[in-house]
Structure formats: C-alpha cells, structure tokens
N, C-alpha and C positions, 0 to 999 in steps of 0.2 A: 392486738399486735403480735401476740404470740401464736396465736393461730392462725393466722398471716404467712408468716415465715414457714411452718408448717405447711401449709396449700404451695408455698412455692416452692417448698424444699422438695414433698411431692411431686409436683409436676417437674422438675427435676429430673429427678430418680424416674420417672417415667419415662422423659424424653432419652435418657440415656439408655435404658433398659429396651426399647424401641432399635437404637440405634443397632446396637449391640447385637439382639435377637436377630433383624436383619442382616448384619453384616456375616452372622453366623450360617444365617438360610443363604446368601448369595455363595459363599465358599463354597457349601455342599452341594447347593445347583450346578454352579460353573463345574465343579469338580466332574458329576456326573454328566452332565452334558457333553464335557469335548473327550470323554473315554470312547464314544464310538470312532469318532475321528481318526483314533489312534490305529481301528483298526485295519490291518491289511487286506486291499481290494482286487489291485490289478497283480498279477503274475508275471514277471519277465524273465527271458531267458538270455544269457549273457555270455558268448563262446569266450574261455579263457587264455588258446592259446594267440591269440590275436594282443597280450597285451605283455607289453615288454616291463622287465623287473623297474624298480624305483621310478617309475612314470606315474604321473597322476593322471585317471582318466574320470569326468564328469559323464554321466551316464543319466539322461532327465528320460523317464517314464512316468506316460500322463499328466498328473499336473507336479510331480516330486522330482528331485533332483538326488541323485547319489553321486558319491564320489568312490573312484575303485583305485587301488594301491597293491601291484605286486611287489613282495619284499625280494631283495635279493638276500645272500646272508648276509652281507656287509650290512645292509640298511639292521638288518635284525640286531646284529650287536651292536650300534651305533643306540639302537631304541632300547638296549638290555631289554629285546624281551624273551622269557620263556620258549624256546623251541617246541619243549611240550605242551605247551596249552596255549600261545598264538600261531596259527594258520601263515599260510602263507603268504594271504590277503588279507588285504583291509577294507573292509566295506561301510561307511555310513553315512547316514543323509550331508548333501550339502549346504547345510544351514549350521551356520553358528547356534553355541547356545545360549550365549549374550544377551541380542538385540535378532536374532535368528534370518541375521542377514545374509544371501549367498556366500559362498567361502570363493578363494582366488588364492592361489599357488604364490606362495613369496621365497626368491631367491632357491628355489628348485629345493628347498629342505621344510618347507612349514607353509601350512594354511590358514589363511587371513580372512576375517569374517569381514567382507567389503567396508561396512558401515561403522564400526568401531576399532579400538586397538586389541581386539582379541584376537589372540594367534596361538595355532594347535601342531604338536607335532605330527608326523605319519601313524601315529599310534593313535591318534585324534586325541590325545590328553592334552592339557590349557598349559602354554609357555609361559612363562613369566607372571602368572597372577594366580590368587586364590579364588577368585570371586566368579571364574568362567569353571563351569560342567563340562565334561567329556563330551564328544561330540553321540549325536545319539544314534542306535545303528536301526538296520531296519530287519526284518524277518528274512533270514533267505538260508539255502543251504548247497551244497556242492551236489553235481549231479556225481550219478555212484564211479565213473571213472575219472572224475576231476576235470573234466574237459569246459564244463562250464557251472556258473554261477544261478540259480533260481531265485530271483527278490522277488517277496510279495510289498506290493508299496501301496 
C-alpha cells in the first residue's frame, strides 16, 4: 500500500517536472525565435517639410505601419515634454501594445487601438490604464539638415 502511493506520488512529481521543464524550453525558444523579426529590413525615406504641426500622419512601409506626429509647441507643453530630450516628432509603429491592433486618431488629441479600449497620447504613452505599454517606436533617424525622416522597418 505504501509503496503504491509512492509509484504515484512519483509519477507525479514526474508528470509535473515534464510540464515545467517544457514550458521553461518553450519561453526560451519563442523568445529567441521572434528576435529576428524584430529586426529592421526595409529603409524609407520620408520628406519632413510636407507635414503640418499637430497632424497625425499614418505612413505603411512594406508590410509595417507607422505613425508620424509633428509637435507644435503648444502640443509640446500640453504633453510636459522635455524640449531637450523630445524632438520635434513623434514617430512609432501603428499598433497598439494591447491586443497590437491598428491605432485610429480619436477626437483629434489621442490614439485608439481599433480592437480594444486602449488609448495613447501624442507622446504614445497609455491614457487611463496601467496595464497598456508605450507605444513601440521603430529604428530611424533625421537626415543631417532635418528635411526628412530615415525608418528602417
């Protein structure tokens, strides 16, 4: 009887120890697998002075969507942000980081992930909840007279 309990108390402890060890190898796979993904392929070039301050402009290269934001300074002190370490523009992908559904422009001051109630301001930080992530940006950088935007996506 008691060596009974034992054998299943074993097989037990094994069937967990299986689980476990698996769910541990799936994390580390997945993890390493969609790192390439992340990284950037195509190159675009994006003239700057075409785009009027406080405007949202969706901007999709290849199969990615951005979104592009020039600040005026009003929008800038409206978002308190740093004049010295935020840019003029705001550049990141148009996907929520929710449920990474397209975003959509709501009431001309905040962006709305389609598919749930997540909403970002022009800074892409998460309005009203704890539980959404900043919006994520992508690789890019200003050509050397400012005239336009370089994204690698």
């Amino acid at each position: 009887m008691n060596n009974k309990r034992r054998q299943n108390l074993l097989r037990i402890v094994k069937i967990f120890g299986t689980i476990i060890i698996l769910s541990i190898l799936y994390v580390t796979v997945d993890f390493f697998i969609n790192v390439p993904t992340e990284i950037a392929t195509e190159k675009f070039r994006i003239p700057l002075p075409a785009l009027d301050t406080d405007q949202v402009y969706f901007f999709k290269g290849g199969n990615k969507q951005v979104v592009i934001i020039r600040y005026s300074e009003i929008l800038k002190q409206q978002l308190k942000l740093d004049p010295l370490t935020h840019q003029a523009y705001f550049v990141a992908y148009a996907l929520g980081t929710y449920l990474e559904c397209p975003l959509q422009v709501i009431e001309g001051k905040y962006l709305k992930e389609s598919c749930s109630s997540a909403r970002y301001d022009f800074a892409g930080r998460p309005v009203d909840s704890d539980n959404f992530t900043s919006l994520r940006v992508p690789v890019y950088n200003f050509c050397p007279d400012y005239s336009c935007i370089n994204l690698r996506l």
